[in-house]
LUMFILO-679188 format. One record per residue (C-alpha): residue in three letters; residue number from 1; x, y, z. Coordinates in Angstrom, 2 decimals. Example, Ala and Ser with C-alpha at 12.3 -4.5 7.8 and 13.67 -1.06 7.14 Angstrom:
<pts>
<pt res="ALA" n="1" X="12.30" Y="-4.50" Z="7.80"/>
<pt res="SER" n="2" X="13.67" Y="-1.06" Z="7.14"/>
</pts>
This chain:
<pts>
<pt res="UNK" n="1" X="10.06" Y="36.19" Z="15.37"/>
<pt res="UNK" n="2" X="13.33" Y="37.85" Z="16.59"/>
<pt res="UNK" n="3" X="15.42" Y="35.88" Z="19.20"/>
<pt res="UNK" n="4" X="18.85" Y="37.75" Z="18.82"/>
<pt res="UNK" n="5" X="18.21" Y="41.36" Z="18.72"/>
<pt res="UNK" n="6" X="21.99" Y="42.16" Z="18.51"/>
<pt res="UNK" n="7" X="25.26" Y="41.49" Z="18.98"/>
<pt res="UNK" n="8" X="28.65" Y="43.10" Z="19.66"/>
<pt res="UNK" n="9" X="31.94" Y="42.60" Z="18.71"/>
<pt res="UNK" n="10" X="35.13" Y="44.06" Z="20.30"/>
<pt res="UNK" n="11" X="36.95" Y="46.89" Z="18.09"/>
<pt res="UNK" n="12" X="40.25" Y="46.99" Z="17.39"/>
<pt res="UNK" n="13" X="41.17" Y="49.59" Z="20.58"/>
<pt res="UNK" n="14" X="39.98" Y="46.76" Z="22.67"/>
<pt res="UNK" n="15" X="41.41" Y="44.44" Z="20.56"/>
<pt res="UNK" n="16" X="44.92" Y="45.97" Z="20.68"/>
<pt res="UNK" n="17" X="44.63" Y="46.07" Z="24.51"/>
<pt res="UNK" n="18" X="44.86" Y="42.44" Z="24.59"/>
<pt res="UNK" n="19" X="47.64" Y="41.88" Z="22.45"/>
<pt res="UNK" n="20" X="49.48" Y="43.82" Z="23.93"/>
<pt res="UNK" n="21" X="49.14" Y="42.19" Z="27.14"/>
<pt res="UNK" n="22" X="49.72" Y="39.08" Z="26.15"/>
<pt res="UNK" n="23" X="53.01" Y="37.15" Z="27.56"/>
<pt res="UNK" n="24" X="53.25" Y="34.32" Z="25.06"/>
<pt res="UNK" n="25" X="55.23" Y="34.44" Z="22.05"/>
<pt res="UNK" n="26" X="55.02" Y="31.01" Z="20.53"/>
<pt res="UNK" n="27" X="51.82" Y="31.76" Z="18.65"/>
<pt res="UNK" n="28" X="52.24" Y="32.97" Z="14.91"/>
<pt res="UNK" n="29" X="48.03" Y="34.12" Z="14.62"/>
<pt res="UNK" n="30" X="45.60" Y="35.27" Z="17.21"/>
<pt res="UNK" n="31" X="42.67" Y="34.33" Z="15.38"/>
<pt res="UNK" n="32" X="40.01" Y="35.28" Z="15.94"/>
<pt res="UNK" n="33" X="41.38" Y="38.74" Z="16.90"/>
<pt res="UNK" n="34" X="42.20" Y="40.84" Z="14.55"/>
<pt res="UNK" n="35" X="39.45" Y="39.83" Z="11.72"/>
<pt res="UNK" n="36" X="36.27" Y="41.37" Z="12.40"/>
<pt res="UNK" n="37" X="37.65" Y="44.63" Z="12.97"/>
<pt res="UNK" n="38" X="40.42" Y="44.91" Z="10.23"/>
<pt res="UNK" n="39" X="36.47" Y="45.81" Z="8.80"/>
<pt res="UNK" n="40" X="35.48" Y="48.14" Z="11.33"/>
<pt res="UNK" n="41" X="32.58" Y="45.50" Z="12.47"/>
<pt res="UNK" n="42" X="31.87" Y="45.88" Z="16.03"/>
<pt res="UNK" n="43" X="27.85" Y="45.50" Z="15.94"/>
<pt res="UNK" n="44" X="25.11" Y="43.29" Z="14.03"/>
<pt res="UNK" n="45" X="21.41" Y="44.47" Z="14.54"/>
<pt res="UNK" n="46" X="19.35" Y="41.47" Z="13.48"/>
<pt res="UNK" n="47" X="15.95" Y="41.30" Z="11.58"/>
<pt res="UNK" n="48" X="14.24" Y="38.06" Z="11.16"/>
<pt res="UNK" n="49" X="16.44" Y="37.25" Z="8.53"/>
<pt res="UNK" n="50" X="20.09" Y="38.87" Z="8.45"/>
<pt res="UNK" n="51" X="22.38" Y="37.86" Z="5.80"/>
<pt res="UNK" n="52" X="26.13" Y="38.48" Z="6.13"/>
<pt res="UNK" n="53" X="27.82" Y="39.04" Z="2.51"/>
<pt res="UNK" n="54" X="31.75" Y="38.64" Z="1.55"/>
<pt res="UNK" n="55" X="34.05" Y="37.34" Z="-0.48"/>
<pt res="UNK" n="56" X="36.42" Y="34.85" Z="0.69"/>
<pt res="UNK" n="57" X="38.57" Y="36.09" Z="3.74"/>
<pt res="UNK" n="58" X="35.99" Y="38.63" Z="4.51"/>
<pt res="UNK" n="59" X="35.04" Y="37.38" Z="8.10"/>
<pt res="UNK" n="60" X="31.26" Y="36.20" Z="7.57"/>
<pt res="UNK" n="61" X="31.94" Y="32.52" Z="8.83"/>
<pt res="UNK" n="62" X="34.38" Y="33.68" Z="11.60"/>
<pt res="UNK" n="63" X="31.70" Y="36.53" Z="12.58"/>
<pt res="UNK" n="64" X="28.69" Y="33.19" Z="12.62"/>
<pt res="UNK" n="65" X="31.13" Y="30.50" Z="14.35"/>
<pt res="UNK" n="66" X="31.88" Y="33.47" Z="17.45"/>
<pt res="UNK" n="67" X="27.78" Y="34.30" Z="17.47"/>
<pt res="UNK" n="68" X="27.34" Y="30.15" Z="17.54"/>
<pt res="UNK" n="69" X="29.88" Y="29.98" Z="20.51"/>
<pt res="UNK" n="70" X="28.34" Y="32.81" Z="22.73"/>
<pt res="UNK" n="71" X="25.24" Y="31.72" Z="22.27"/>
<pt res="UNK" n="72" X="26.06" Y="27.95" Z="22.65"/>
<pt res="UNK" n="73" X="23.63" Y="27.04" Z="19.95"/>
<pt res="UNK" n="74" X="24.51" Y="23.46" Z="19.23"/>
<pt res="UNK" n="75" X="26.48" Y="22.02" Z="16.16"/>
<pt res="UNK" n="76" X="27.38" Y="18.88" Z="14.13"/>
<pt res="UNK" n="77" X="30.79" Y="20.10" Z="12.88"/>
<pt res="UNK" n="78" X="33.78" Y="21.09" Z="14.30"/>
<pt res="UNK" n="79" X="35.21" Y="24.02" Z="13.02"/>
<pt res="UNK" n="80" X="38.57" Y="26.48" Z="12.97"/>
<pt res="UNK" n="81" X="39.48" Y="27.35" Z="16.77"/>
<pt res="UNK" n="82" X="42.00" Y="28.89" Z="18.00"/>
<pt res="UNK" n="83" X="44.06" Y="29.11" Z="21.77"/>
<pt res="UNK" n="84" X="42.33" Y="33.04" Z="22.05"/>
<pt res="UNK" n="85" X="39.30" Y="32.05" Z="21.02"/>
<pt res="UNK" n="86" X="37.66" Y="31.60" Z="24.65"/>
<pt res="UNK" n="87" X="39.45" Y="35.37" Z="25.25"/>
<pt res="UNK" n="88" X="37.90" Y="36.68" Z="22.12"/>
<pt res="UNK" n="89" X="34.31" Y="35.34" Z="23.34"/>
<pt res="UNK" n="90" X="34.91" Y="37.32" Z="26.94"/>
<pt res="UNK" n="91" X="34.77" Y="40.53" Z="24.85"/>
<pt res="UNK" n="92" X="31.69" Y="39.73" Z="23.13"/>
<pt res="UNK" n="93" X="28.08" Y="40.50" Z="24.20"/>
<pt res="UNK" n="94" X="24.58" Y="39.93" Z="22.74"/>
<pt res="UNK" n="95" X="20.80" Y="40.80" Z="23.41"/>
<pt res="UNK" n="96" X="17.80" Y="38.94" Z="23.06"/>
<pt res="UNK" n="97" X="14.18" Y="39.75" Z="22.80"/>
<pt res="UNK" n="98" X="12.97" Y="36.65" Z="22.91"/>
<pt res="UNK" n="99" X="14.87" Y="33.57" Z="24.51"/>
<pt res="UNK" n="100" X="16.81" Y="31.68" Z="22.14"/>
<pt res="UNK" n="101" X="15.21" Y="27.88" Z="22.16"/>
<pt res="UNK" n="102" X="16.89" Y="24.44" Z="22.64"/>
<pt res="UNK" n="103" X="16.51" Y="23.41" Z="18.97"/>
<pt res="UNK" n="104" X="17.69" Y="26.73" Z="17.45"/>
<pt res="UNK" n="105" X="21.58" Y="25.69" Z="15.78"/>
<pt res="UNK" n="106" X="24.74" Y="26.21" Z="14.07"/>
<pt res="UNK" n="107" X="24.83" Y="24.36" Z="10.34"/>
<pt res="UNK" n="108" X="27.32" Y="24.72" Z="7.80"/>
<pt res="UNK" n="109" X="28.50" Y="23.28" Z="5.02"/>
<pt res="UNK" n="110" X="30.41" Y="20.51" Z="6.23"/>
<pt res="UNK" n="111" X="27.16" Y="19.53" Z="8.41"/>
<pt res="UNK" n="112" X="25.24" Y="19.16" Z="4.64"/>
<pt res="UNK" n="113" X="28.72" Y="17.32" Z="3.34"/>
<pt res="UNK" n="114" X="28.89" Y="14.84" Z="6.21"/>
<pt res="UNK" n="115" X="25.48" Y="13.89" Z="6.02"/>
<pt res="UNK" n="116" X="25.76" Y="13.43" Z="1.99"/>
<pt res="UNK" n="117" X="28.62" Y="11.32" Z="3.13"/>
<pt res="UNK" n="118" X="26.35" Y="9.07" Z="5.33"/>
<pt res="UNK" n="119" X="23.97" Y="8.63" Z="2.75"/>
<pt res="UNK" n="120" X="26.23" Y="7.25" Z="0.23"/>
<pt res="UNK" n="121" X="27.67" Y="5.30" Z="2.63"/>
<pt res="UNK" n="122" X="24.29" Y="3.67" Z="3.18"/>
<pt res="UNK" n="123" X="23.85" Y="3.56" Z="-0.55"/>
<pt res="UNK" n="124" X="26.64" Y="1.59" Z="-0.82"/>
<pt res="UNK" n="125" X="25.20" Y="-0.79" Z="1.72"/>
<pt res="UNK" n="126" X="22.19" Y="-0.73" Z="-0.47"/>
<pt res="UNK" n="127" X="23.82" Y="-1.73" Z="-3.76"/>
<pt res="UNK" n="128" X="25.33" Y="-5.06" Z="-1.96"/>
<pt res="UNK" n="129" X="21.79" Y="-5.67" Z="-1.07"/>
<pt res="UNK" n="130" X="20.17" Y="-5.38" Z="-4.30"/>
<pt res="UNK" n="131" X="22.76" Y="-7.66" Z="-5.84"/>
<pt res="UNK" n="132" X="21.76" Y="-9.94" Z="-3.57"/>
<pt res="UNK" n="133" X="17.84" Y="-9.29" Z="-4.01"/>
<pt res="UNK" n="134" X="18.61" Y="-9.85" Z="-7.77"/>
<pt res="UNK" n="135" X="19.98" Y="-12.97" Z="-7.15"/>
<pt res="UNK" n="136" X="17.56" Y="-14.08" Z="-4.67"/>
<pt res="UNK" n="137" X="14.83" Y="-13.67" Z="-7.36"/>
<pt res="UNK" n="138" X="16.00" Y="-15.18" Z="-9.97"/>
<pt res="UNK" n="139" X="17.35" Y="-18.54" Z="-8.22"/>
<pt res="UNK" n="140" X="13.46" Y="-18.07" Z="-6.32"/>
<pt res="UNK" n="141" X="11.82" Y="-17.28" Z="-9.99"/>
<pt res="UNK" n="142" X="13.48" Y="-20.35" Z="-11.67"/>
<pt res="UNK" n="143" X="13.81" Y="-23.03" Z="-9.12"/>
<pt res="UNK" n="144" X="12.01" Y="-26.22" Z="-9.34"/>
<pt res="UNK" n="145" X="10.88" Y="-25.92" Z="-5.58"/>
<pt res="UNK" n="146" X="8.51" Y="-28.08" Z="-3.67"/>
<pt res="UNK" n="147" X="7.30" Y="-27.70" Z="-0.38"/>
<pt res="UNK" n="148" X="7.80" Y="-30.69" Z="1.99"/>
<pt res="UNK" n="149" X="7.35" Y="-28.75" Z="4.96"/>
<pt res="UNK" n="150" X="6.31" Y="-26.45" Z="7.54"/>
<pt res="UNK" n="151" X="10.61" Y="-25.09" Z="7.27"/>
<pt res="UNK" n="152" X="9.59" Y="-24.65" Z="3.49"/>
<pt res="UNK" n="153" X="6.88" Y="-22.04" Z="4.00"/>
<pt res="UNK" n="154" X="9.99" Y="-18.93" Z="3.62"/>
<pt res="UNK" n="155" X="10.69" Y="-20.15" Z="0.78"/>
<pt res="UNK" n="156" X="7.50" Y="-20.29" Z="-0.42"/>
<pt res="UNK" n="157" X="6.66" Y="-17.23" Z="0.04"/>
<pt res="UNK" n="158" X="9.91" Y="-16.00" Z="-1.98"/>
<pt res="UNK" n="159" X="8.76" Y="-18.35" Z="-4.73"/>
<pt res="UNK" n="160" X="5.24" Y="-17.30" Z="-4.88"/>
<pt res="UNK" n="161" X="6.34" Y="-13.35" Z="-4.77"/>
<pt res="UNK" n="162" X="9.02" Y="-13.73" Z="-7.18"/>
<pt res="UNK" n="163" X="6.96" Y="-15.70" Z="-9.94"/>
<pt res="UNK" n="164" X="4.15" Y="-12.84" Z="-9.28"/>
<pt res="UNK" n="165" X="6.10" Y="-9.61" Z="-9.33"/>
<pt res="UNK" n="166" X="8.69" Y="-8.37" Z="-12.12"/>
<pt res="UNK" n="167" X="12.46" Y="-8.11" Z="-10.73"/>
<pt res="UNK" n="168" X="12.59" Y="-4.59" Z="-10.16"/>
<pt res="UNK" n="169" X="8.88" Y="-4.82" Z="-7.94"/>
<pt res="UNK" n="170" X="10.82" Y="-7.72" Z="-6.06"/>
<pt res="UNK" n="171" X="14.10" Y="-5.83" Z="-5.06"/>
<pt res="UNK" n="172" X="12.19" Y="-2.03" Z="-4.22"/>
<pt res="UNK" n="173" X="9.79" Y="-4.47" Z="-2.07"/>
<pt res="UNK" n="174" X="12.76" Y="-5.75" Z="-0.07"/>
<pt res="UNK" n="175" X="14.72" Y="-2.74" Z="0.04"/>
<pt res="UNK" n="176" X="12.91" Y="-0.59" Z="2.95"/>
<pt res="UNK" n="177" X="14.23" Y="3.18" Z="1.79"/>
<pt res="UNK" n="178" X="15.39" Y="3.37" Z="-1.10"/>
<pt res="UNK" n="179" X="17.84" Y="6.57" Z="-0.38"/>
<pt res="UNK" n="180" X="19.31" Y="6.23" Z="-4.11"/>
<pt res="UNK" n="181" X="16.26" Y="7.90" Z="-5.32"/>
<pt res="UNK" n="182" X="17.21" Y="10.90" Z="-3.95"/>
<pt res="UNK" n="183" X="19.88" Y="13.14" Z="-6.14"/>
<pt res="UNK" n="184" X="23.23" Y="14.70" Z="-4.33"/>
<pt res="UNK" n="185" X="21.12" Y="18.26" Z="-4.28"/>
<pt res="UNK" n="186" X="17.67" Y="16.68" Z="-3.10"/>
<pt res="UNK" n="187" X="20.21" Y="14.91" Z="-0.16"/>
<pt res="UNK" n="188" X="21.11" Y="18.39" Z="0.49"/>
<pt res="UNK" n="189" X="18.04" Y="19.65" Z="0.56"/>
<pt res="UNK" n="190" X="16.29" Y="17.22" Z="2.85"/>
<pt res="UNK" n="191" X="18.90" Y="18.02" Z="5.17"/>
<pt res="UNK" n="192" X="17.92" Y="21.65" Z="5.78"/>
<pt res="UNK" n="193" X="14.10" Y="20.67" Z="5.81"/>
<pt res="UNK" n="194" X="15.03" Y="17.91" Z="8.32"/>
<pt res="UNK" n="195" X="16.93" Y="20.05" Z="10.49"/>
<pt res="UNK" n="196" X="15.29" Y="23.23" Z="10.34"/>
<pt res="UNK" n="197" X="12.23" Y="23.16" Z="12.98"/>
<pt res="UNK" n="198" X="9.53" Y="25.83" Z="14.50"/>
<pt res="UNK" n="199" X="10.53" Y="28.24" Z="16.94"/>
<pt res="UNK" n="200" X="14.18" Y="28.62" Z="16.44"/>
<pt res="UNK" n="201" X="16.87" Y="30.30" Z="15.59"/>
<pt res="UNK" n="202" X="19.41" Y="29.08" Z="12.69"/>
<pt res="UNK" n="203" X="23.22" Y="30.20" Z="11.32"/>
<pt res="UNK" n="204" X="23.46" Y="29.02" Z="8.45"/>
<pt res="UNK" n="205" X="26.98" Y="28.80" Z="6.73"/>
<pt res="UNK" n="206" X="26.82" Y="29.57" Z="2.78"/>
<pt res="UNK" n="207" X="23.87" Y="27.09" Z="2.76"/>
<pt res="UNK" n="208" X="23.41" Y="26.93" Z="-1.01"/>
<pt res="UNK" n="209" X="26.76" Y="24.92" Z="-1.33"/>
<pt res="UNK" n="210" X="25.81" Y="21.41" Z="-2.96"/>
<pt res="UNK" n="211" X="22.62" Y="22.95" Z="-4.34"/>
<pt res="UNK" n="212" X="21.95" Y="23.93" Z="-8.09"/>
<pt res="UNK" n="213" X="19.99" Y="26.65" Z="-8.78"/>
<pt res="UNK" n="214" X="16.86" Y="25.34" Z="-8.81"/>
<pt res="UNK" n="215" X="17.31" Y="24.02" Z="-5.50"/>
<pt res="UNK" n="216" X="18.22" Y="27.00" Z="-3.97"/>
<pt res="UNK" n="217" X="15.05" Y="28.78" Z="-4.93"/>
<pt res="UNK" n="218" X="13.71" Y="25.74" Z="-3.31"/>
<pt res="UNK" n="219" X="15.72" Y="26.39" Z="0.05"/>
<pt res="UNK" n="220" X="14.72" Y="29.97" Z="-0.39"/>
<pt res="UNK" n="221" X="10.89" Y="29.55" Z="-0.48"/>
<pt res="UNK" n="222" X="11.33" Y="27.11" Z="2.53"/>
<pt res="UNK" n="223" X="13.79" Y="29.63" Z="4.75"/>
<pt res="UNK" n="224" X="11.08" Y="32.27" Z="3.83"/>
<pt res="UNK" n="225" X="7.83" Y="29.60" Z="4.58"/>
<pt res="UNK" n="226" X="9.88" Y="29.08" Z="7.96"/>
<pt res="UNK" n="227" X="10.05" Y="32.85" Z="8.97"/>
<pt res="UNK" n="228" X="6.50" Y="33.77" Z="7.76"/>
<pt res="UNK" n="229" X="4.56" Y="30.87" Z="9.35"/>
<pt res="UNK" n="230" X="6.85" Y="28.94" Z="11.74"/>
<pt res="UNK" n="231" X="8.91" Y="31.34" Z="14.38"/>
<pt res="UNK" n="232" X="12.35" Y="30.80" Z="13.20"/>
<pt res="UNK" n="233" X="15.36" Y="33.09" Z="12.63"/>
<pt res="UNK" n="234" X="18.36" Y="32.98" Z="10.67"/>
<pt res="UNK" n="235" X="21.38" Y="34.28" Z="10.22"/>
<pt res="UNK" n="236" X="22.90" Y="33.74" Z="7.03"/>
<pt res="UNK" n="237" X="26.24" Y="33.85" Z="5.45"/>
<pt res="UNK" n="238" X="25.90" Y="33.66" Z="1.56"/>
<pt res="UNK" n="239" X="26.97" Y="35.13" Z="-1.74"/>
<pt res="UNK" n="240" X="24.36" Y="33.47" Z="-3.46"/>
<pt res="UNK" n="241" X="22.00" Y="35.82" Z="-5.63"/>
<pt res="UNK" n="242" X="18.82" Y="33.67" Z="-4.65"/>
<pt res="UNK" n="243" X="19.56" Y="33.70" Z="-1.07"/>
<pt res="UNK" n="244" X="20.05" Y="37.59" Z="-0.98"/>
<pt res="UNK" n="245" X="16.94" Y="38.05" Z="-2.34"/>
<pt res="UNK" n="246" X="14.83" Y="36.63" Z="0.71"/>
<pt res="UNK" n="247" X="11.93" Y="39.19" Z="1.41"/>
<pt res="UNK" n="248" X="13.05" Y="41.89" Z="4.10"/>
<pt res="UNK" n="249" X="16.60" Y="40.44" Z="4.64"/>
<pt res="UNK" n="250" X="19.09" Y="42.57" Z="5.93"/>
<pt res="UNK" n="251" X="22.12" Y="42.23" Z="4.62"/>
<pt res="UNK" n="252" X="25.31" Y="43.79" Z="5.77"/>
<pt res="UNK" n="253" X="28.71" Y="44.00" Z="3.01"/>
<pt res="UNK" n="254" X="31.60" Y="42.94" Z="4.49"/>
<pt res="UNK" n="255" X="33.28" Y="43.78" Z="1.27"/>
<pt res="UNK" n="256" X="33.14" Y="47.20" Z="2.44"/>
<pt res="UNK" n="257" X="34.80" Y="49.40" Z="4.87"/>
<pt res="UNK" n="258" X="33.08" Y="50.11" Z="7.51"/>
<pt res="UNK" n="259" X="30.67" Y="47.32" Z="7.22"/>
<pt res="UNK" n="260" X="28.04" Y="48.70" Z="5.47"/>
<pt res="UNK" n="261" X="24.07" Y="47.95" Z="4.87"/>
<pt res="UNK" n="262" X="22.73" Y="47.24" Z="1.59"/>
<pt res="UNK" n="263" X="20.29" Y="46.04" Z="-0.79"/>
<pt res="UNK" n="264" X="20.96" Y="42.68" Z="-2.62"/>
<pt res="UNK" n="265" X="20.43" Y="44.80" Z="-5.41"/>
<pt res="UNK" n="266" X="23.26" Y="46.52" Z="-4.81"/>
<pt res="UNK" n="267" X="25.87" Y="43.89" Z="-3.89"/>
<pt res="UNK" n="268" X="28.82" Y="43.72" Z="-6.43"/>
<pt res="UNK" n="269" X="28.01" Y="39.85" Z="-6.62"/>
<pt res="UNK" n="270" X="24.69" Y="40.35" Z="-7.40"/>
<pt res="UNK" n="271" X="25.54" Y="43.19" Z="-10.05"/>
<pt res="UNK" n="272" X="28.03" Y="41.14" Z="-12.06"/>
<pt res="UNK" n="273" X="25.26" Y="38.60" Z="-12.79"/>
<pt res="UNK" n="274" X="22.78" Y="41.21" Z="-13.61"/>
<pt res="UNK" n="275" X="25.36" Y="42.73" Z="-15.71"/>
<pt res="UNK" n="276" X="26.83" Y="39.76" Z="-17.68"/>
<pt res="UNK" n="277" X="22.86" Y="38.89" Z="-18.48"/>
<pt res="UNK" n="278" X="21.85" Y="42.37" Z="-19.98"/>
<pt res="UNK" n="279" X="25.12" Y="42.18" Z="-21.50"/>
<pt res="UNK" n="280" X="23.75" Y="38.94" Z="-23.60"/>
<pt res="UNK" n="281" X="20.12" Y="38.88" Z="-23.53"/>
<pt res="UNK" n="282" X="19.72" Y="38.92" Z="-26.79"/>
<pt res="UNK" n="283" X="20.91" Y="35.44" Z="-26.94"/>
<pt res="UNK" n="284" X="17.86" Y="33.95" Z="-25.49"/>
</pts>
């Protein structure tokens, strides 16, 4: 499915127009002016999956957070903006083939970071629970308790469970999700396959951040599941050799100058790993 056919950027003629015109002096940047072009990048044709690849400084998060913006695709996150940034948008413009759906979003890294944040935060909660639960069991498991009435019948219960389950059977029981069973890069995960639905279209920010390798292949099979059977879109900012690899992605170098198309198998990234690997496969 293709929502965003393309979208334009100004170039650095138009850019320079508006500097020039501009009156104030007390502003040392004009971010995001002044990016974009410095690598000639004034258009983005979009597949179903377009990747945007850089080094640091190269302009792939500034080129998703101005897409995001003009498109007013929601967000969790604020992010870098500037005084010109609403004058930078005016000079932008965008197609669509299809129209771009309520749910379609924004997520970057610091959307995956927060919500790792929440979860440990709950964990936390968790942990002063389960002390608790241990407690609870053992003064239930051991206590010479007799029922004298109808107010006893709690505590009853508690007794009865406790001398029938083993401690750890007690405090899972008790504790409705569990959230410490998931890992830092399963949190990260879940995230994506929470937030991800049918029908949209998604920028995603260097998305394998928090992940380990394995789990990237895992967000890689799903991103791909998600385009093949499920309507969605993305847009994808990434240096990660997994990510590149998604079937038909197009993936436009910002390393280079003018912007240029590639395969992943060409990307400089990409070819150090490949390279470092020949270089020692006789070790494994």
């Amino acid at each position: 499915m293709l929502y965003l056919s393309h979208f334009e950027f100004p170039d650095a003629e138009r850019e320079y127009d508006f500097i020039l015109e501009l009156k104030k002096t007390c502003y040392d940047t004009v971010y995001p002016f002044q990016i974009l072009s410095r690598h000639r990048l004034t258009m983005l044709d979009f597949e179903p999956v377009t990747i945007l690849y850089g080094g640091n400084g190269s302009g792939k998060t500034t080129a998703l957070n101005v897409m995001a913006e003009k498109l007013c695709l929601s967000r969790e996150t604020r992010y870098n903006r500037s005084n010109f940034f609403e004058n930078y948008l005016e000079l932008c413009d965008f197609e669509t083939e299809h129209k771009i759906t309520e749910g379609s979003a924004a997520i970057t890294s610091d959307d995956v970071f927060d919500f790792m944040l929440n979860l440990r935060s709950i964990n936390d909660g968790v942990d002063t629970k389960r002390d608790a639960l241990f407690q609870e069991y053992m003064d239930a498991k051991y206590s010479k308790f007799q029922m004298k009435s109808l107010d006893d019948y709690d505590q009853l219960k508690k007794v009865c469970e406790a001398r029938s389950r083993t401690q750890s059977k007690y405090v899972r029981n008790h504790l409705a999700g569990n959230v410490r069973e998931h890992s830092n890069g399963e949190s990260a995960l879940m995230y994506f396959t929470d937030r991800i639905k049918e029908n949209g279209l998604y920028l995603l920010d260097e998305p394998e951040n928090s992940l380990s390798p394995d789990r990237q292949q895992e967000l890689l099979r799903f991103l791909e599941d998600s385009v093949r059977f499920y309507n969605c879109q993305f847009v994808i900012s990434t240096h990660s050799p997994f990510l590149l690899s998604m079937r038909d992605a197009k993936i436009y170098d910002l390393d280079e100058e003018p912007v240029d198309v590639k395969k992943w198998t060409q990307l400089s990234n990409v070819r150090a790993y490949y390279d470092f690997f020949r270089l020692h496969e006789s070790e494994f």
